[in-house]
Steps between C-alpha positions, in 0.01 A plus 500: 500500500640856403541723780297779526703797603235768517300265729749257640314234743737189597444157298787336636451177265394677222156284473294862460347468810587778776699388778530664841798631686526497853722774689498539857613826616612392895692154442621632169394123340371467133281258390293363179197380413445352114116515425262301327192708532439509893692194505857507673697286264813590689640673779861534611727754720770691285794639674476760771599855408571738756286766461681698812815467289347731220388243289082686459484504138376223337407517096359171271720438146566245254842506426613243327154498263387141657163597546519471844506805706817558706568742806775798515548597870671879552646631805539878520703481791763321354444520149466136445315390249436063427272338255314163615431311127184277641402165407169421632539540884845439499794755403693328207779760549595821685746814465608762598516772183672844483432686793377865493529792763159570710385801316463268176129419473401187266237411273503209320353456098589326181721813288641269200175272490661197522261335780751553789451735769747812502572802744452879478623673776443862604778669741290669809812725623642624141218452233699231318337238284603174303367215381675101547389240225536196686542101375411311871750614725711668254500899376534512083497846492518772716436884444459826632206675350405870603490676825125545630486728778449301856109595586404301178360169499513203252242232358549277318204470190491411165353751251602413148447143483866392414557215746727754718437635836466893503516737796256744592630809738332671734615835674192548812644855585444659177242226339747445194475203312694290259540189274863295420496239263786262537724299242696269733737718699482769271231776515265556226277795495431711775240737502255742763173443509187699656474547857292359791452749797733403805280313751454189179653175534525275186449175488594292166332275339304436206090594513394438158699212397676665215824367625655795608509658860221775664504700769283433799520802681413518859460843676553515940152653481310195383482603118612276253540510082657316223725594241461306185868468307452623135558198267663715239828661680629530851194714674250448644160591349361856589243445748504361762220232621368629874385179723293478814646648818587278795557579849827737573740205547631638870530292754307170266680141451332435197623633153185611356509405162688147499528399125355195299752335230500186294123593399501368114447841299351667782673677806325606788529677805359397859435813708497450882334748753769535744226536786275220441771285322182478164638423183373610200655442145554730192573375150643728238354388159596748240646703742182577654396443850207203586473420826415178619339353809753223681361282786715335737230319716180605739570815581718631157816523717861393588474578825676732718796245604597546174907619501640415143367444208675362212413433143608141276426193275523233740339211299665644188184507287597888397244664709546651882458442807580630844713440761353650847692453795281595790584658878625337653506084386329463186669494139209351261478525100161676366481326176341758336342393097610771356288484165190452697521792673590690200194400350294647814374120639647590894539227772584145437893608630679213672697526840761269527655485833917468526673402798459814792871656511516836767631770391513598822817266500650694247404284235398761148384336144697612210230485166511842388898645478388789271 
């Protein structure tokens, strides 16, 4: 299975099903589980990392284009950096790579298109940037590529359709944007384009199923909007598509608008009320807005011991469904029919009940690494 950098979930054995990965933040242990729908086909304990040590950054990769997704482990203290190339639940090798100094931020794409994951990195302290084409454990090609300023921020998105992971940049102060499209370790164009107010965080990822990246734009104040990505050059279209308000996100554990992928030709949108923990849905058909009534039992609810809630395709049958873990014992898989919904027939979802693990032991599921 080709990882999916611009939504990377872990499939450790490469069988297309989601798997999960178990951190726990207090005895610094790592665990995984490979899934066959709500079915644990296998669970195992990984090495300990020592998160007290500086090792808190933890990003999902396939580097050596297996198919099966790998792990890259930073630590900013140190400047460490080491690649785990997974097997299933088992680590079929593991390295330590070049190290890089603690203001060196990393995100991790495909630049050359070659199916194995590579690094961009973006220097905190002095505005630096380059970009490392990797083969597994090994850096082809390494490059500087132009200063960017320190209070800008990188995503990584894909908005021409060549196979190759581009960047979109982000400056919050001023509400500057722009788009770099990569060619390996080598940049291609670079360009401004128009500005969202300060207060906006973007979210990437693609709405209408064109292939190339939107904007989900969230606002502190509860407002939300969409910017569709222009299927002709490097902008994004001219209007932008306004989308119901939610709750100012202050103070709330849930992310109010937790996204639906792996719907065939169809993405959608479930909105949760961060007070009553409803969800709601929104599909954008023709870039329109439809909203859609989702029921999740008697009372239309998650429920307010709701912490986390994490999107993927579990059973591998290319539609979603959703990870909950509950306050404080319950992790459980909503196996939400995706089409069904979409087609306005509500209830009918199925619960499946996984083995209770407390996150009150410091135990966190690791689905969703975007």
């Amino acid at each position: 299975m080709v990882f999916n950098v611009l939504n990377p979930r872990p499939d450790f054995n490469g069988d297309g099903r989601t798997d999960i990965f178990w951190r726990n933040d207090l005895t610094n242990q790592n665990a995984v589980w490979l899934m066959n729908g709500a079915q644990i086909q296998r669970a195992s304990f990984l090495p300990n990392v020592p998160e007290e040590a500086g090792w808190r950054e933890t990003k999902l990769g396939d580097f050596n284009g297996d198919g099966k997704t790998d792990l890259f482990w930073r630590n900013a203290a140190t400047g460490q950096n080491a690649i785990w190339l997974m097997d299933g639940d088992r680590i079929a090798s593991a390295q330590f790579i070049v190290g890089t100094n603690g203001a060196w931020q990393a995100d991790i794409g495909d630049f050359n298109g070659d199916g194995k994951s590579d690094f961009f990195w973006h220097n905190k302290a002095t505005g630096q940037t380059a970009a490392w084409v990797m083969n597994g454990f090994n850096i082809q090609d390494a490059r500087f590529l132009p200063n960017v300023p320190p209070e800008w921020e990188s995503f990584v998105a894909e908005f021409n359709r060549d196979g190759k992971t581009d960047l979109f940049w982000r400056n919050n102060r001023t509400g500057e944007n722009a788009v770099w499209t990569l060619n390996g370790a080598q940049l291609g164009t670079g360009q401004f384009v128009r500005s969202q107010q300060a207060g906006w965080a973007p979210d990437l990822v693609d709405l209408d199923a064109d292939g190339r990246s939107d904007i989900l734009w969230a606002n502190q104040d509860g407002r939300n909007a969409v910017w569709f990505w222009s299927r002709t050059s490097l902008n994004p279209e001219g209007s932008q598509l306004n989308l119901p308000s939610t709750s100012a996100r202050t103070g709330s554990f849930l992310d109010p608008y937790a996204r639906i992928f792996e719907v065939s030709g169809v993405n959608a949108l479930f909105v949760i009320d961060p007070n009553t923990s409803s969800l709601s849905g929104l599909v954008l058909t023709d870039r329109q807005v439809q909203s859609i009534p989702v029921n999740l039992g008697s009372d239309g609810q998650l429920g307010t011991r709701v912490a986390v809630l994490q999107t993927g395709d579990f059973n591998g049958d290319g539609t979603s469904d959703i990870f909950v873990t509950a306050r404080p014992e319950l992790a459980q898989i909503l196996g939400l029919d995706i089409d069904t919904v979409l087609v306005g027939i509500t209830g009918g979802s199925e619960v499946q009940e996984l083995p209770g693990v407390n996150p009150l032991v410091g135990w966190r599921p690791r689905i969703n690494f975007n």
